[in-house]
C-alpha positions, 0 to 999 in steps of 0.5 A, a space after each residue: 611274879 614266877 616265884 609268888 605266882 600260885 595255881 588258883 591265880 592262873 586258874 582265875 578266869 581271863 577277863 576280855 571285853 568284846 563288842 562293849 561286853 566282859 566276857 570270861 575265858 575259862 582257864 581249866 583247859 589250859 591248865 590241863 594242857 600243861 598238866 596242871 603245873 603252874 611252872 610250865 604254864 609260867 616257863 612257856 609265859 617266859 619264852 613267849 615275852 622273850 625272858 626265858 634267858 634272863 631267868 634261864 636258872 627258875 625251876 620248880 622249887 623257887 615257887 612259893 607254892 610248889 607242888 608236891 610233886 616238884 619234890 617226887 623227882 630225885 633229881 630235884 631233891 639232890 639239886 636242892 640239898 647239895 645247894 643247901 648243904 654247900 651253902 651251910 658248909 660254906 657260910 656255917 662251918 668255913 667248909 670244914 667237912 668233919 665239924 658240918 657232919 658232927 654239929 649241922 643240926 635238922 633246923 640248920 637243914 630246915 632254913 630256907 635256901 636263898 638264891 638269887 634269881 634274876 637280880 632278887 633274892 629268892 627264899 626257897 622252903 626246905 620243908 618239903 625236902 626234908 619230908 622226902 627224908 623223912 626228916 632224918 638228918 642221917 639220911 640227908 647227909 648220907 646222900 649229899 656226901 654220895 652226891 658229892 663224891 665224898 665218903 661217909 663213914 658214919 650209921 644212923 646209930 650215930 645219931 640217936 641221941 642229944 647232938 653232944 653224943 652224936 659229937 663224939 660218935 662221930 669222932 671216934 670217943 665211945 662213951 662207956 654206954 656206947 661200948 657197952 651197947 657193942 660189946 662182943 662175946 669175946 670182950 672185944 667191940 663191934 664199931 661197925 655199928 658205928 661205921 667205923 671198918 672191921 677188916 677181919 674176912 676169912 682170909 684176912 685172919 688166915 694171914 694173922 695166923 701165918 704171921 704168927 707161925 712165921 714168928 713163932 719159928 723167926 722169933 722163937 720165945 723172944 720178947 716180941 716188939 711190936 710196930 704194927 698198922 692197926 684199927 680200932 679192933 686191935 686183930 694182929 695185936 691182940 693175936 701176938 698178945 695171946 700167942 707170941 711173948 709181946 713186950 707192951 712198952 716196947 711196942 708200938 701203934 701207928 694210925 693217921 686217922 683221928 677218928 680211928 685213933 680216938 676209937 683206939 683209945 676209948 677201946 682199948 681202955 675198956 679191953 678186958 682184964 690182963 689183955 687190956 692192961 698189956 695192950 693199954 702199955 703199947 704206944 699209939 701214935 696219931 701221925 703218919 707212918 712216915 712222920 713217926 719213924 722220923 720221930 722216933 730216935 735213931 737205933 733206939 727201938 728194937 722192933 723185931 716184928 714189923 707189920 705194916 698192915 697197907 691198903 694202897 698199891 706199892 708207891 714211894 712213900 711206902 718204898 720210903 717208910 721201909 727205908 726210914 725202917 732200916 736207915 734208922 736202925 729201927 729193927 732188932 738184930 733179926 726182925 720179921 718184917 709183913 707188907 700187905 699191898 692192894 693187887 688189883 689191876 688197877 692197883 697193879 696200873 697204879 704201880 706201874 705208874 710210879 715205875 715200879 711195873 705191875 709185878 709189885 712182889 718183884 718190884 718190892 724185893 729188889 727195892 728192899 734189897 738195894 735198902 738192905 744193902 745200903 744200911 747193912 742189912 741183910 734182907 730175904 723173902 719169905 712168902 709171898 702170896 694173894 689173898 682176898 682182904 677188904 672189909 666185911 661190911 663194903 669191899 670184901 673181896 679186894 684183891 690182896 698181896 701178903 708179902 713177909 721178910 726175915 731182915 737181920 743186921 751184924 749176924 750171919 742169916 740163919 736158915 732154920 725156916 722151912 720151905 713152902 710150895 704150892 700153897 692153894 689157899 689161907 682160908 684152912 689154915 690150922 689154929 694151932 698148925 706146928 710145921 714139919 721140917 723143911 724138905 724140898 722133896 716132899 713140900 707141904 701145903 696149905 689147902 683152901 680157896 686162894 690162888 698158887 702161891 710159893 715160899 722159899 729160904 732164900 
């Protein structure tokens, strides 16, 4: 009766007999004072036969005749969908979240969802919610992963096309049509299109541009290999490439993310001309950090600029990265080592968390040091500074530590790099900026918007 029961049935006049006479009782006005909702006249119905607790989960959607306006409220919409979607991410895709993204299709989302209501099994249509989304599956996904507290990496432009390219999008492997569609000016890739992040504000290329001033000066014109925490986009590689003497077989990319790791590849192997033959001979290594530094055997690799490009706040498996880094003899005679960390308060509670207190750029210079000491190496601060980093398109702003080491083994520490004081900002740092020699008396600075920041020789 609840879920078959429609409005024209109980707008059907009562049927009474009086004094050996049928009489009709009108409906209309009860129904008005219901507001015409079949579902509150038969809710009501439920209490006063005492079964409103036995059939305490009916709601609007289980009538077979809903109206339209049971699908005007978002907070029915979002009740129905995570049902529906839960249920296919259960029963369909063995809650594997990635295959439910990339391979649900707009007739999975339309089947009815069954739920069971007291004792009997109840079909509710999905075509109406559908139609609230104007049936774009991008569009219901999206909202059910914010529902779910899940992110979503992915744009409707992923899914234009047959469910094969939509696949791959989603994956990370770029057809030659799809890249050719977000190439840049420059011969580089706009995979934001695609969701994927681009880490690349203002400040963000400033800091590229004093690391390689910093090697520029550390390194000189020695061949540079590379180990670096990179994206799809290839920002600090591809700067090294054209600035420093990058060894391409002797230098290597780590990133844990497959979708990120498989958009490297399908990038990288259309770079343009001599810069995507280099970058194409660097090593790109899907594993975590820690996972590849293990792998990687011990005092073979000549690493001797280092950037371990983080989003997180100082924890013990970065501690532990930066310990496998000199434990296993992975650096070069003299390496410039970056860390970048988050510096948010809330990043800065999380530290302290670990024990590490909420000065992360203290707490990582003693532990570098203790490292140093134990492995036979000798390790000095460089810089240290904020900076405004996240991603253009959705944390802009994150706040930021850029923190660089100049880490030598078996040789005495040289003391050819200058000193900086009152640095203000990276955001003008000059393209092409030549150093002037280090004089503690007149100290040179960096003029923009970022907060005080010092450099010192140790």
């Amino acid at each position: 009766f609840c879920t078959q029961v429609t409005l024209k049935d109980l707008l059907t006049p009562l049927t009474e007999t009086l004094g050996e006479k049928v009489f009709e009782v009108s409906m209309s006005r009860l129904s008005n004072s219901f507001g015409g909702s079949p579902y509150k006249i038969v809710k009501h119905y439920l209490t006063l036969i005492g079964k409103d607790g036995e059939l305490a989960d009916f709601k609007p959607y289980h009538m077979r005749m809903a109206s339209l306006g049971t699908w005007a409220e978002q907070t029915t919409r979002d009740e129905v969908l995570k049902k529906k979607c839960d249920a296919l991410l259960r029963e369909n895709f063995n809650n594997d979240l990635v295959d439910f993204c990339t391979q649900v299709t707009l007739k999975d989302l339309l089947t009815p969802l069954t739920e069971t209501l007291g004792r009997k099994e109840v079909e509710v249509s999905m075509g109406q919610l559908s139609n609230s989304f104007g049936g774009s599956p991008y569009e219901m996904l999206k909202r059910y992963h914010r529902l779910s507290g899940r992110n979503f990496p992915y744009t409707k432009a992923c899914f234009i096309g047959p469910p094969e390219a939509r696949s791959r999008r989603q994956r990370g492997d770029f057809s030659v049509e799809d890249l050719r569609k977000i190439r840049q000016p420059d011969g580089t890739f706009n995979t934001a299109v695609f969701g994927l992040k681009n880490f690349n504000t203002q400040d963000k290329v400033a800091t590229r541009e004093l690391m390689l001033e910093m090697a520029e000066l550390e390194l000189e014109d020695r061949s540079i290999n590379y180990l670096g925490l990179e994206t799809e986009q290839f920002h600090s590689l591809r700067a090294v490439y054209q600035r420093l003497n990058l060894s391409p077989e002797g230098s290597r990319i780590v990133e844990r993310d497959k979708r990120v790791f498989k958009a490297m590849q399908s990038t990288v192997a259309k770079l343009p001309h001599c810069e995507g033959k280099a970058l194409r001979a660097v090593s790109l290594s899907n594993n975590t950090l820690q996972q590849d530094l293990e792998a990687l055997p011990i005092g073979e690799s000549e690493f001797n600029l280092v950037n371990f490009d983080y989003l997180g706040h100082l924890e013990r498996s970065k501690e532990h990265n930066l310990q496998l880094l000199l434990e296993r003899r992975l650096l070069a005679t003299k390496a410039l080592v970056i860390v970048t960390l988050q510096n948010s308060p809330l990043a800065q509670a999380r530290a302290s968390n670990e024990g590490y207190g909420t000065d992360q750029v203290q707490a990582l210079l003693v532990e570098m040091t203790r490292l140093g000491s134990l492995t036979g190496h000798q390790v000095h601060q460089i810089a240290a500074l904020p900076y405004k980093g996240g991603s253009d398109a959705t944390t802009r702003g994150s706040d930021m530590l850029w923190i660089a080491y100049r880490i030598t083994r078996k040789t005495p520490v040289s003391h050819d790099f200058p000193s900086f004081s009152a640095c203000r900002s990276l955001a003008d740092v000059p393209e092409h900026h030549t150093p002037a020699p280090a004089n503690p008396e007149n100290p040179r600075s960096l003029s923009a918007s970022l907060d005080l920041c010092t450099f010192e020789v140790a």
